[in-house]
Structures are given as C-alpha cells and as structure tokens.
SEMARNU-118884 format. One record per residue: residue number from 1; x, y, z of N, C-alpha, C in turn. Coordinates in pm, whole numbers. Layout:
N
NUM X Y Z X Y Z X Y Z
...
***
This chain:
228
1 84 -119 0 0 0 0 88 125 0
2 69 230 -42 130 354 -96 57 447 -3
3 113 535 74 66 607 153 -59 748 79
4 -106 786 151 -229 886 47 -172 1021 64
5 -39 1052 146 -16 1225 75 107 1200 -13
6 79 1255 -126 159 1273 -207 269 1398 -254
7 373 1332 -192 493 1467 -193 485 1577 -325
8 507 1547 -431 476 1620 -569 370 1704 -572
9 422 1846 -604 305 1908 -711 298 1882 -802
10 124 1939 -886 58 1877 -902 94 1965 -1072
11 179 1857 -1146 245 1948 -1273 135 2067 -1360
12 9 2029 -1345 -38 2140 -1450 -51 2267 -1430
13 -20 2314 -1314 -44 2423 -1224 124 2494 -1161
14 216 2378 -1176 316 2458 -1077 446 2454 -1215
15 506 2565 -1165 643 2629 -1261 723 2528 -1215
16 782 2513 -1348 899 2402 -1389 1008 2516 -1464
17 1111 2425 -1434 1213 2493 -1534 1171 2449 -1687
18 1287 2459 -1740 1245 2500 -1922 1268 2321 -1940
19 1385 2276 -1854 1318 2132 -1875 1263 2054 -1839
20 1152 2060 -1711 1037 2030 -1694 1063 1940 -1548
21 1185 2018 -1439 1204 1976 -1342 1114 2051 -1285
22 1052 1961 -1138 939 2037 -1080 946 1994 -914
23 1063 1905 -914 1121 1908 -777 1244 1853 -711
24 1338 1843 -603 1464 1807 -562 1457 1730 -457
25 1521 1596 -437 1453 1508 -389 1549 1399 -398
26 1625 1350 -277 1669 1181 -333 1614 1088 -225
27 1465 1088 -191 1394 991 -182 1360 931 -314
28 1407 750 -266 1368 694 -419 1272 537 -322
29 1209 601 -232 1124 442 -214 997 430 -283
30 950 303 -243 846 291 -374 724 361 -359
31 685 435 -260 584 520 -240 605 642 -271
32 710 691 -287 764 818 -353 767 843 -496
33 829 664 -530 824 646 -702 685 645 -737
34 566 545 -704 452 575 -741 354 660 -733
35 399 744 -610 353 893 -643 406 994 -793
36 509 962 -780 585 1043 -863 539 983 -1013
37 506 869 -1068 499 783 -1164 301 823 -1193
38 235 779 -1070 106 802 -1057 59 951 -1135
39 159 1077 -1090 142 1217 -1112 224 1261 -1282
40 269 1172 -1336 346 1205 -1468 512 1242 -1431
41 530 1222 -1325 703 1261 -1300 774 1137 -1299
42 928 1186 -1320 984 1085 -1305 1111 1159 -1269
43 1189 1037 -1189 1334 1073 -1095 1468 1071 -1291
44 1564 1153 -1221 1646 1178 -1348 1817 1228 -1266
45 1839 1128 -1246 1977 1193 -1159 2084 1219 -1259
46 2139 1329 -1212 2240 1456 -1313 2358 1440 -1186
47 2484 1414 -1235 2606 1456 -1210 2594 1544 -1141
48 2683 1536 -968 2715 1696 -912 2586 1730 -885
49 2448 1693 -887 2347 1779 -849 2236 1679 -767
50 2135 1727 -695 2095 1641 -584 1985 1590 -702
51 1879 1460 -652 1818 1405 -768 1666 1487 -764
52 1693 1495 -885 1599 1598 -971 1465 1538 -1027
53 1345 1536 -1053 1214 1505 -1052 1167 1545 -1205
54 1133 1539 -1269 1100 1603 -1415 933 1526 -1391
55 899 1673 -1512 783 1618 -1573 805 1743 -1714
56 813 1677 -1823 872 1801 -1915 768 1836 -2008
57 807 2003 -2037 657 2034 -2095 626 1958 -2247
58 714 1873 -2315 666 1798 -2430 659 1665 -2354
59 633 1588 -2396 632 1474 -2341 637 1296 -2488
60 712 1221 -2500 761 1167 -2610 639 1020 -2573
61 539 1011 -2651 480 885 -2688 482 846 -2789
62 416 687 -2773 422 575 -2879 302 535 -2872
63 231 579 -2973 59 538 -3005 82 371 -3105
64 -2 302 -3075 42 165 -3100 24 160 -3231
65 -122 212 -3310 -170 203 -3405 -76 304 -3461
66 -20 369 -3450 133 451 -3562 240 428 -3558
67 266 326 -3498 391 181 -3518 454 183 -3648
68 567 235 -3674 616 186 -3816 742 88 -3790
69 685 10 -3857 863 -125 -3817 887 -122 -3974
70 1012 -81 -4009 1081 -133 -4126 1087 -225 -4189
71 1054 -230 -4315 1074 -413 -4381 1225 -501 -4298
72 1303 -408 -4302 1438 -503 -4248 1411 -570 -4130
73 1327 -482 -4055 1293 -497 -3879 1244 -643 -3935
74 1109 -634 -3990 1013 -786 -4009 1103 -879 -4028
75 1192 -818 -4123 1294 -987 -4187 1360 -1065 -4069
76 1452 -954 -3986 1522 -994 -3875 1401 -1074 -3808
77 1267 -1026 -3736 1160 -1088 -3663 1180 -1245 -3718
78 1169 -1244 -3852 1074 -1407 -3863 1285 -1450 -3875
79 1368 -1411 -3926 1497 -1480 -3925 1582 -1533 -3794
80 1578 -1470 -3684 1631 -1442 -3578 1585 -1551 -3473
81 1590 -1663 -3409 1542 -1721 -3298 1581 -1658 -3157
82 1528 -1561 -3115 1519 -1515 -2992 1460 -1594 -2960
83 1440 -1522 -2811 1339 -1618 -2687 1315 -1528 -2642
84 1144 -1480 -2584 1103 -1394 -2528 976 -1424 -2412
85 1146 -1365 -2296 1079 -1368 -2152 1025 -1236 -2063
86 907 -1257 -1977 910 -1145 -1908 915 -1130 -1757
87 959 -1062 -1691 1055 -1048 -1525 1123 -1181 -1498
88 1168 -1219 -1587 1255 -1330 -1550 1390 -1249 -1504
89 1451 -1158 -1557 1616 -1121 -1517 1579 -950 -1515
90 1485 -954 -1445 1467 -754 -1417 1623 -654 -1333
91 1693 -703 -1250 1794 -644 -1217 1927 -685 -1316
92 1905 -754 -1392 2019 -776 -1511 1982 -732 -1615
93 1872 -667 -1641 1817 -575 -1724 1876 -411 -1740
94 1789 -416 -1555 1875 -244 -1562 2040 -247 -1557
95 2090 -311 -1489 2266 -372 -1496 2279 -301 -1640
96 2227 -438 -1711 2298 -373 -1884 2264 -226 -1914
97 2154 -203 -1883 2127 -91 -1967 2204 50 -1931
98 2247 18 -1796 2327 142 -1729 2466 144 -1775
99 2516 -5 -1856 2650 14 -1961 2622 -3 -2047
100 2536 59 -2099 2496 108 -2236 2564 184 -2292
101 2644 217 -2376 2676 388 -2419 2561 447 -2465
102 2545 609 -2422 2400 686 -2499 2501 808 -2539
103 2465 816 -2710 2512 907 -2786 2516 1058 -2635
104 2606 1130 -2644 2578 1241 -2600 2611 1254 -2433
105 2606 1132 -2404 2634 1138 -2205 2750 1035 -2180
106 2825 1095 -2106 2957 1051 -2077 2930 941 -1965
107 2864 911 -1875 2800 797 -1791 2647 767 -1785
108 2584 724 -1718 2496 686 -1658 2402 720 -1586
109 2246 762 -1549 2200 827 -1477 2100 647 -1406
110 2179 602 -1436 2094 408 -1399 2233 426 -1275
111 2224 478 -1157 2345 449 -1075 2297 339 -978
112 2374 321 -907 2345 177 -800 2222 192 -736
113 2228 331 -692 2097 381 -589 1992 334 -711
114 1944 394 -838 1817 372 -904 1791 214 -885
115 1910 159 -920 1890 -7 -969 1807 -58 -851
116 1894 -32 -729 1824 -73 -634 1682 -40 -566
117 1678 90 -586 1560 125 -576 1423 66 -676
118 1466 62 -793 1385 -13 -873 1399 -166 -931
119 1446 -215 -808 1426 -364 -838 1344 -354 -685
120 1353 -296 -610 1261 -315 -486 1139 -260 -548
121 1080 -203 -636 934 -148 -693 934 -284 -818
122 1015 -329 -859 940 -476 -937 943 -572 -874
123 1006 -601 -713 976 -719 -603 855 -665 -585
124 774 -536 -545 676 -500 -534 576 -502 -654
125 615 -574 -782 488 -596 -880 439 -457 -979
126 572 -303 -962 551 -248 -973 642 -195 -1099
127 737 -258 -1123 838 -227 -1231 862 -387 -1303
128 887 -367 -1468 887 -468 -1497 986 -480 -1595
129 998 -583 -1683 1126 -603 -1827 1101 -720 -1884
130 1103 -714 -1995 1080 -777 -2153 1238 -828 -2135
131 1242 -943 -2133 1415 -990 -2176 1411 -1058 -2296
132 1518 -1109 -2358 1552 -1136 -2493 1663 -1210 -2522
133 1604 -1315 -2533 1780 -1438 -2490 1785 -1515 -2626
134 1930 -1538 -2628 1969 -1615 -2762 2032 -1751 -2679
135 1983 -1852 -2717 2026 -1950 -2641 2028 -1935 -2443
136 2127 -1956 -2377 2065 -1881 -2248 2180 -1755 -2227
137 2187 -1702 -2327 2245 -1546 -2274 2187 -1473 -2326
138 2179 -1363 -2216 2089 -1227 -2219 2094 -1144 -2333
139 2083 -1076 -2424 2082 -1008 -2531 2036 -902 -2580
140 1957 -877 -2478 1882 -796 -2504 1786 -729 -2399
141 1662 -646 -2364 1589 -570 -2331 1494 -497 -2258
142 1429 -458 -2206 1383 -360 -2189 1294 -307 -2014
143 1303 -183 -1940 1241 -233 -1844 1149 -92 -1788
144 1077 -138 -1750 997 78 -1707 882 -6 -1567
145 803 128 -1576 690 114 -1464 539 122 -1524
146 485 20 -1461 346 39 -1408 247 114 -1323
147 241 171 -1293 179 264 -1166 58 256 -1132
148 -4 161 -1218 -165 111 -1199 -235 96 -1291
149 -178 79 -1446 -278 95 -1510 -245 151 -1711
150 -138 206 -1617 -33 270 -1758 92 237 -1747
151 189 239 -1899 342 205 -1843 421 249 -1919
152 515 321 -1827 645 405 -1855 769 341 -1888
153 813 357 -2036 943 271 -2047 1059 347 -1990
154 1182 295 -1946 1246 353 -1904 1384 322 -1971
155 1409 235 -1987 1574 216 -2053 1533 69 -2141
156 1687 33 -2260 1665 -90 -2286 1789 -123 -2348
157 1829 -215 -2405 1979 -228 -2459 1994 -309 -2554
158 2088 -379 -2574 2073 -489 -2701 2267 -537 -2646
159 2253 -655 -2694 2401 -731 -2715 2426 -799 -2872
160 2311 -816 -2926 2318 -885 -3040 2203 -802 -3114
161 2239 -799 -3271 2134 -733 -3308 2003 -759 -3360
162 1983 -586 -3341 1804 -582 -3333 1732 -612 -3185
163 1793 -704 -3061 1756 -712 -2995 1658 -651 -2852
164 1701 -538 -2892 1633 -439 -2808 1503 -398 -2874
165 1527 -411 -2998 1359 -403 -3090 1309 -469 -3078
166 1345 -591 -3049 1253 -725 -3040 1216 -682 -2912
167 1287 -668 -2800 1241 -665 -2692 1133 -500 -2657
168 1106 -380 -2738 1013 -295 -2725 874 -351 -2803
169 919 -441 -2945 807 -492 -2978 749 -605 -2906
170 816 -684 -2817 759 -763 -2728 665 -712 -2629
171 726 -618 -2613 679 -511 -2472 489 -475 -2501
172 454 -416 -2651 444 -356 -2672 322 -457 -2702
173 329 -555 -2742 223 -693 -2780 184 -727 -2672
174 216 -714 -2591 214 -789 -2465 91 -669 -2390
175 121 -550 -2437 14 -428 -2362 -88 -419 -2459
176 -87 -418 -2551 -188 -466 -2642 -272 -558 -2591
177 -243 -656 -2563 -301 -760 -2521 -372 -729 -2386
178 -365 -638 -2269 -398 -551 -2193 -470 -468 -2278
179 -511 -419 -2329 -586 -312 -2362 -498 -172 -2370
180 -403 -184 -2307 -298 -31 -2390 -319 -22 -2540
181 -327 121 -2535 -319 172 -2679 -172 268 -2696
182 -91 286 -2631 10 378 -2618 109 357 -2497
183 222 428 -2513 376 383 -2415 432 492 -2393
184 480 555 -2287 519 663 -2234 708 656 -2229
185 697 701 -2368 889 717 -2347 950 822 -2309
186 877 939 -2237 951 1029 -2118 1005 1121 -2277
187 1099 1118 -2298 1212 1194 -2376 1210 1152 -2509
188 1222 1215 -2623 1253 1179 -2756 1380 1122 -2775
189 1388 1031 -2890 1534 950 -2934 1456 965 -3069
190 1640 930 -3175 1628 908 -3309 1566 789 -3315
191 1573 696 -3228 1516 560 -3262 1370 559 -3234
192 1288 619 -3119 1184 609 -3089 1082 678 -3240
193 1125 801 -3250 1114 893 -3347 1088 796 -3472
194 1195 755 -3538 1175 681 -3645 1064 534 -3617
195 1043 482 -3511 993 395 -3534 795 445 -3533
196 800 575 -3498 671 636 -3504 640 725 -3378
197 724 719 -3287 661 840 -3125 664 955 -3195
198 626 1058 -3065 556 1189 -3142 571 1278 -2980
199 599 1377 -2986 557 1493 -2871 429 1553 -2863
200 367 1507 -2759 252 1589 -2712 264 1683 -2595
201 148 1787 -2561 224 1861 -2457 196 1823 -2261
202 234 1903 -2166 233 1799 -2084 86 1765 -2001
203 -1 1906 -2091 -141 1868 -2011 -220 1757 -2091
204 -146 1746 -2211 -255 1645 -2288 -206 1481 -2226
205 -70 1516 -2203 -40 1375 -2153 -68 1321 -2018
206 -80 1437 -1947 -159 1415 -1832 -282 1328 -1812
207 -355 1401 -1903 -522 1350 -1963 -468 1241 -2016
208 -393 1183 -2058 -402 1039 -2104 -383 975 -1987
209 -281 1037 -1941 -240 916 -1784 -360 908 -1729
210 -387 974 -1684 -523 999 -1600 -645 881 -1598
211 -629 920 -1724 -743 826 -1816 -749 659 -1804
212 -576 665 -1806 -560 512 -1813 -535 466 -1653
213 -500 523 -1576 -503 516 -1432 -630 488 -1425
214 -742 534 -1442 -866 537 -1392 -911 381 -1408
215 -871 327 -1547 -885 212 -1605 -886 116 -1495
216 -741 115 -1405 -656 15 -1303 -670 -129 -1377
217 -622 -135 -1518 -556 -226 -1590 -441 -312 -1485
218 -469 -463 -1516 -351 -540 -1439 -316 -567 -1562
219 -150 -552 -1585 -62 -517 -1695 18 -654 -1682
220 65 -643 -1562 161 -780 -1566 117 -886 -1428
221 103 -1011 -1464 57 -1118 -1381 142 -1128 -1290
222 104 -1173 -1118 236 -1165 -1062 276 -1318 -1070
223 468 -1308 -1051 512 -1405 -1107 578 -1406 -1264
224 709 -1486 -1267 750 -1454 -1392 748 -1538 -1475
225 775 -1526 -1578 771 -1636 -1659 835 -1732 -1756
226 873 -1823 -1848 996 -1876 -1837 976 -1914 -2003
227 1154 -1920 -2049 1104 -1948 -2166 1102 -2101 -2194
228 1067 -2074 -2296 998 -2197 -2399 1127 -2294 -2386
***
C-alpha cells in the first residue's frame, strides 16, 4: 500500500524549469516512485546535483496504431530465434542498460541507488522487463513502470542485433493484449522517433495518464515467466 499524501506538485499548475524539473529530492522508495509515476514525473539523476524530478513540458509517446517497423525490422523478426521472456532477469536488465553507451552522455544516470531502488518497486509488482535471450544469454531488453494501469518505459539495450527491438516490440504486444493503446517514453530519441513516437504537450499527456489510471488495468501477472 502507498501512503495517500503525495509529496509532488501537481504538474499542471506549478512552474517548472524550461526542462520540466518540478522538484529536488533523493527519496527513491516505492511510495515516492509511485507517487511520482502516478502524477506524470519521473526521478532523473544529473552529475554533481541532488536528484531531480521532471515532468517536461513535451512529453515523447508511442501510439500503437502509428507503429512503423521497417521491412528489415520484419525480416530480422521471422529470421532471428530469440526467446522472449518477461521479469525473469529484471535487475540484469537495468545492470545492462546502465553500460549502455547513450550518444551524447559521458555515464549513466541508472546508478546503484536507481537499480536498487527499482528492483525493490518490481519485487513489489511495480516495475517490470521484456528480456531477450539467444540461447541462455541475455541479449537484449527492456524495463519501465506500471503505476496502476499505464506504463512508462524507461531504458533498454541490445548485445546482439536488433535485440532491443525485439524486446520494445515484445513489450508492446504484450500491452496490447492488456488493452494499452500507447507507451510513455519520457524523452525523444532518433530511434523512438523513427519507429513512429511523437511529442505531445504535458497537459494532454496528463489527460491520457489519467485516463488510463482510472482504467486500473492489471498489466503484468504476478510471477514470472519462463522461456519456452
């Protein structure tokens, strides 16, 4: 259970900076995160500075039905024998993804504190990951939050290729199958971009969260599951 006052203001109403920080804060337990997740924010730790809260005034989604996968993408799909599991290896998920290289940032904002903090919110049924194995090594992908109803991707990686695609299009079938119509990728990328996300602004995305919160969709079964 998640306590009922919620630390965060309430983004549509309170001044943010220009990039859509709206508070300072290195509480990261899971009643803090699902407040924060519940309200459209999310934790974003910056080098040298205490951890910072965003909710930014564009906001980067993935509407399901404007999905574009590349002919190459399909070929790799039916060529490729992956294996696709879900919360089977959630803290070896975020692991990889925090030695990721990302064009443009010299380390990591996945530091020990997040990992840990968010593998204690998916022991709690509250954070989850799409993995992607070639034989039995890891390869691949992907892991974000639930907050009740909607879900926030948060990082993903690849070792072999395409794998991290496999593992957002896994993700992504799998919420479908839930009744999601859309995926909350926080921030724009060239990759998200090309495969079809879009910026909306942050009151409209609000109204979506909202919307789908209200739903209280069970997204992921508890318990994980194993491959084939």
């Amino acid at each position: 259970m998640i306590k009922s006052d919620n630390p965060f203001p309430n983004p549509r109403d309170t001044p943010t900076t220009s990039e859509g920080i709206i508070a300072v804060g290195d509480d990261l337990s899971p009643d803090t995160l699902l407040h924060a997740y519940r309200s459209g924010i999310f934790p974003w730790p910056m080098d040298g500075a205490p951890l910072c809260w965003f909710c930014p005034p564009e906001r980067a989604v993935l509407d399901f039905d404007e999905i574009h996968i590349p002919r190459s993408l399909k070929k790799e799909m039916k060529r490729r024998q992956y294996q696709v599991t879900v919360d089977h290896a959630f803290t070896e998920v975020m692991k990889n993804c925090a030695k990721t290289p990302r064009p443009g940032q010299d380390g990591t904002w996945i530091t020990a504190q997040m990992v840990r903090a968010y593998t204690k919110l998916h022991q709690l049924g509250h954070a989850h990951s799409v993995e992607i194995w070639e034989a039995e090594q890891l390869v691949g992908g992907i892991y974000g939050v639930d907050p009740g109803g909607a879900f926030a991707g948060e990082s993903m990686f690849y070792l072999k290729p395409y794998a991290s695609k496999f593992a957002l299009l896994s993700l992504i079938d799998h919420l479908r199958e839930k009744g999601l119509t859309w995926l909350d990728i926080q921030v724009m990328t060239p990759h998200m971009e090309a495969l079809g996300a879009k910026e909306i602004d942050r009151n409209e995305f609000l109204d979506r969260l909202d919307q789908a919160l209200e739903r209280r969709i069970q997204l992921f079964a508890v318990g994980k599951s194993k491959r084939d």
